[in-house]
C-alpha positions as MATLAB code, in Angstrom:
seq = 'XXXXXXXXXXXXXXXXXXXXXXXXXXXXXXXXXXXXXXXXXXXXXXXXXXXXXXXXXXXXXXXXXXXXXXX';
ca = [
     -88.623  -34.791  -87.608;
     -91.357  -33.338  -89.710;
     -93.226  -31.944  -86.882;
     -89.915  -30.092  -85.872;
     -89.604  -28.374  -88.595;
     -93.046  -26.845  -89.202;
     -92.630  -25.928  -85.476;
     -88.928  -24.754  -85.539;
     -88.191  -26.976  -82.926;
     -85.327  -30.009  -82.453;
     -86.656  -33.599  -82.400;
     -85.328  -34.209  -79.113;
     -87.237  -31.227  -77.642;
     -90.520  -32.692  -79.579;
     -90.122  -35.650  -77.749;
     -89.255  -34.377  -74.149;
     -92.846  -32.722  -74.528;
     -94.825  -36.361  -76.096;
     -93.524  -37.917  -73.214;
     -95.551  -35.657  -70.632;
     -98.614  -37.467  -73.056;
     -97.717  -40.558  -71.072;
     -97.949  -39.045  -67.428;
    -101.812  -39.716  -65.959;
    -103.966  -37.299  -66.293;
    -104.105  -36.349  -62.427;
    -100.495  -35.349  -62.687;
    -100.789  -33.399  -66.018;
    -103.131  -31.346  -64.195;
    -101.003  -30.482  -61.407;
     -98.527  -29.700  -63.360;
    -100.114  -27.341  -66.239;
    -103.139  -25.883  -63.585;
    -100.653  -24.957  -60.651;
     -99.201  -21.784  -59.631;
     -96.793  -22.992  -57.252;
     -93.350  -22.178  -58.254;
     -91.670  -25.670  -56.736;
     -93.851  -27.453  -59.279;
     -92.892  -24.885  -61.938;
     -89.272  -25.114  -61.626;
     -88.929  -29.259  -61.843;
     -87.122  -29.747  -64.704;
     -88.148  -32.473  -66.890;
     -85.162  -34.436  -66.553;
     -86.337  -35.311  -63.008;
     -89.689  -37.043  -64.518;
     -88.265  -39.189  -66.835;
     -88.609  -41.770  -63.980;
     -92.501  -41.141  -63.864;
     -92.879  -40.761  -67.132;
     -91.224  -44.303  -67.270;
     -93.691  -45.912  -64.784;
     -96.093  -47.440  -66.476;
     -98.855  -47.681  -63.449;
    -100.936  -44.484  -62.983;
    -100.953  -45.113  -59.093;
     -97.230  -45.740  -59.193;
     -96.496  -42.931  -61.073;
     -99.054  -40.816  -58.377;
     -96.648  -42.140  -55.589;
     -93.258  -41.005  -57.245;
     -94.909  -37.230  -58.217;
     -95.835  -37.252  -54.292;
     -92.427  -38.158  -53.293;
     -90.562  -35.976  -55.886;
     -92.616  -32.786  -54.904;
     -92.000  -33.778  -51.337;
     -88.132  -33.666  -51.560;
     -88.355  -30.591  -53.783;
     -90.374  -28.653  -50.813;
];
């Protein structure tokens, strides 16, 4: 709560972006390094299931299958 307010921004936004923290490394890559629009335009509510997936390799598999549906 702190945090949000020397940043101006709600808790609940705070946390939406800790939670990408929890994503492996390989994916936080992809997803800060690309260019590609599809990847750019997945809302966040649509990796709460990765995020959720404790297993780097799992969570590998679901980002493959979510950016496949999204093409």
């Amino acid at each position: 709560k702190q945090v949000g307010g020397w940043l101006n921004m709600h808790e609940v936004r705070i946390d939406q972006i800790l939670n990408f923290l929890v994503l492996s490394p390989k994916i936080q890559e992809e997803i800060i390094c690309s260019v590609d629009k599809t990847v750019l335009a997945i809302p966040e509510y649509k990796l709460r299931p990765i995020m959720n997936e404790v297993d780097w390799h799992k969570q590998d598999q679901m980002w493959r299958e979510l950016l496949q549906n999204k093409a």
